[in-house]
C-alpha positions in Angstrom: 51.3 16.4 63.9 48.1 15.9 61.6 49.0 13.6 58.3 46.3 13.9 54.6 44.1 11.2 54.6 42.0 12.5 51.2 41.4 16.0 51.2 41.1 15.9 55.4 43.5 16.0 57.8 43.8 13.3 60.6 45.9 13.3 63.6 49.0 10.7 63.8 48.3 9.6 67.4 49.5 5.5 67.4 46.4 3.5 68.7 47.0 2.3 71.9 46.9 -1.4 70.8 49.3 -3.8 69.1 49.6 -6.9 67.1 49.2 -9.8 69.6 52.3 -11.4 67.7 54.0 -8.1 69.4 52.8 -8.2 72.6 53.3 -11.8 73.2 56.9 -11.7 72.7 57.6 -8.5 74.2 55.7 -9.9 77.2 57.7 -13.3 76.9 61.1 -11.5 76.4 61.6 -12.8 73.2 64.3 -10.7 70.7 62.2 -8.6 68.2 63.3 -6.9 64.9 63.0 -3.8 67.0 65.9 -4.9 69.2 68.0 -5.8 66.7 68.3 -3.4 64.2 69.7 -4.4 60.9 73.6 -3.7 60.5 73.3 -3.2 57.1 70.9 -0.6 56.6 73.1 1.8 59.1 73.1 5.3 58.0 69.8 4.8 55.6 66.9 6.6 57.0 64.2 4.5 58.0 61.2 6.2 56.5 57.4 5.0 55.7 54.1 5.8 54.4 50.9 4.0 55.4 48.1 4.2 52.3 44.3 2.7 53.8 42.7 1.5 50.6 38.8 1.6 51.3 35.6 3.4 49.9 33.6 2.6 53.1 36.1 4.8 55.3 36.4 7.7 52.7 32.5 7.5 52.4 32.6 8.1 56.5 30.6 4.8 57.1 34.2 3.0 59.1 36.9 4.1 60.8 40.0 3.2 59.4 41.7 1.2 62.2 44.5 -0.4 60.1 46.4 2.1 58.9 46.9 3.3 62.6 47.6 0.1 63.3 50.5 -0.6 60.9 51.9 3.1 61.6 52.0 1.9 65.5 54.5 -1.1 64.4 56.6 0.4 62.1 57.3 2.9 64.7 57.9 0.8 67.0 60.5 -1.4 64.8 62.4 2.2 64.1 60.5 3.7 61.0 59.7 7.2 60.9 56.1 7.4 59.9 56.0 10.7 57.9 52.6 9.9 56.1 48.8 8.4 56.3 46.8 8.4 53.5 43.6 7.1 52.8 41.7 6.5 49.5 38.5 5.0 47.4 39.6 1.8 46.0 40.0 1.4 42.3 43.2 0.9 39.9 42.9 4.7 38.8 42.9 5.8 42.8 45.4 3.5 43.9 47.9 4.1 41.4 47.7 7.8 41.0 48.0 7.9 44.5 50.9 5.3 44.9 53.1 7.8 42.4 52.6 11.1 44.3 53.8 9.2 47.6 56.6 7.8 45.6 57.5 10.6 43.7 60.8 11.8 44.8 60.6 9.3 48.0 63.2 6.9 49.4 61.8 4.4 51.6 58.8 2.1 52.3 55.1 2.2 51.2 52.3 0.0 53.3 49.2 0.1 52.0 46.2 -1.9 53.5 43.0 -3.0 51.7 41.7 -4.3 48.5 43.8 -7.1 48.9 41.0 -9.9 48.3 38.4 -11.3 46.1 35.4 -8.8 46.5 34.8 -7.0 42.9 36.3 -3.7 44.1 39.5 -5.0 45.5 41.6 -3.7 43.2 44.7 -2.7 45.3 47.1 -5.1 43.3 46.0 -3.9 40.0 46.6 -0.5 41.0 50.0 -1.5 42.1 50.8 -3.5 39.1 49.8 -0.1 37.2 53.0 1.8 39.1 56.3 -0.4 40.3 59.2 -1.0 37.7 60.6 -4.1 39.5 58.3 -7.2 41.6 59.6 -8.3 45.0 57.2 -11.5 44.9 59.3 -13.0 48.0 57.6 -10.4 50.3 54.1 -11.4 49.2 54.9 -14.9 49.7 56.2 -14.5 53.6 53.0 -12.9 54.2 50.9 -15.2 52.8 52.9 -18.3 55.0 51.8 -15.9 57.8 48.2 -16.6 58.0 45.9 -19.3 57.2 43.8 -17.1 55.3 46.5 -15.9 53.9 45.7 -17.7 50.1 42.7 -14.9 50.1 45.3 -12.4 49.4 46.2 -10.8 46.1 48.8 -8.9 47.6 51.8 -7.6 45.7 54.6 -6.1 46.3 57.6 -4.3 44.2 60.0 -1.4 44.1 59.6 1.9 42.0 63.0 4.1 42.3 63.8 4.3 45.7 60.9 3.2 47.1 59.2 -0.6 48.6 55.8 -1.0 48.4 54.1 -3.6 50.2 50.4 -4.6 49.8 48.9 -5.9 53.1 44.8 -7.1 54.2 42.4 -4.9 55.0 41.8 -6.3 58.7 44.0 -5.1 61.3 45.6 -8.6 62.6 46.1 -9.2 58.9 47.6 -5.9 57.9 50.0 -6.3 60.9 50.5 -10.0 60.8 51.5 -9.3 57.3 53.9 -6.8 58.2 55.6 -8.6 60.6 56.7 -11.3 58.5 58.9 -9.0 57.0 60.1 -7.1 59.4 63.1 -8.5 59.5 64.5 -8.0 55.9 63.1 -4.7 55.3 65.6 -2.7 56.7 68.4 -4.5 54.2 66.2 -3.8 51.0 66.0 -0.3 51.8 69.3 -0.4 52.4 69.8 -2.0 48.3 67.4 0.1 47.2 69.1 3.3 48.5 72.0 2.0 47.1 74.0 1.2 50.2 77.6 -0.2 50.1 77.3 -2.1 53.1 77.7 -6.1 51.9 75.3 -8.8 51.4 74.4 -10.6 54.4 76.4 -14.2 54.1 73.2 -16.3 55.0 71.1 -14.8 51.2 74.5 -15.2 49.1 75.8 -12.8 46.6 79.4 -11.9 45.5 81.0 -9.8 48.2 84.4 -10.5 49.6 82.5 -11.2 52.6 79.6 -13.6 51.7 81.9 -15.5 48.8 85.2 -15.6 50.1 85.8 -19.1 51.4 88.1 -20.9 54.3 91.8 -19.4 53.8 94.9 -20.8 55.0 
């Protein structure tokens, strides 16, 4: 199936490659998110979009490698990647472009480059421009991820339904950012969709299940 990246259309074919992170502890037999999926996101549909935030791969001059890349491991944790996207970077661009694949959508938005310092990284700004609510806890697991991770800008907050996360441009960092997340993303979804299912006990809250103390 072909997804709109601009005004062409690409194919959807998962690179072949993964995150070493990945590999490593499917090689070592190590549990993954994917194994274990979250019990409180049950019945939400795991959907996601993947937005590549670059001039040089509009302009035709690089091949955008991690937007594939981040499609490949949220399919492979259990989201349904219905949409690739790529655009010139800019506030304007990005958050024009972050409202039409938001508009009416439940679910999570990934979008890689113009996270850093160069002039035309603007990928925040443009973000800033569009969510109603900051998640800042998301940005800050990705940052502990890498040791270049104080380069990033990233931001990342929710607008209706939807979670959009900022991640690098490079691949290792746009999946190394993703997979330090992994883990909760399922549940927020699950919030934002407004699921009943209760709080997990280990992050609080005021269920019967996560406040209720020793009986007897």
């Amino acid at each position: 199936m072909g997804t709109g990246i601009g005004n062409h259309a690409v194919a959807s074919t998962s690179p072949r490659g993964q995150s070493m992170t990945f590999l490593t502890r499917a090689r070592l037999g190590v549990a993954t998110v994917d194994q274990a999926p979250c019990a409180y996101a049950r019945g939400v549909a795991m959907l996601a979009k993947v937005l590549t935030v670059s001039d040089s791969v509009v302009a035709g001059h690089r091949v955008d490698t991690a937007g594939p890349a981040l499609a490949a491991r949220l399919e492979a944790a259990g989201f349904d990647v219905v949409v690739r996207r790529v655009v010139v970077d800019g506030v304007t661009s990005v958050a024009a472009t972050l409202l039409e694949l938001s508009a009416g959508f439940a679910g999570l938005i990934v979008t890689t480059g113009g996270t850093g310092l160069s002039p035309r990284d603007l990928t925040p700004e443009g973000t800033l421009e569009v969510i109603e609510r900051e998640a800042p806890g998301f940005a800050e697991r990705m940052r502990a991820a890498s040791p270049f991770g104080a380069l990033s800008r990233s931001r990342c907050g929710t607008i209706g339904r939807c979670l959009i996360l900022n991640t690098p441009g490079s691949v290792r960092g746009a999946v190394e950012s993703l997979e330090a997340v992994l883990d909760v993303l399922a549940h927020a979804l699950a919030l934002l969709d407004g699921s009943s299912d209760p709080h997990p006990p280990e992050i609080g809250g005021s269920t019967s299940i996560s406040s209720e103390g020793p009986t007897g």
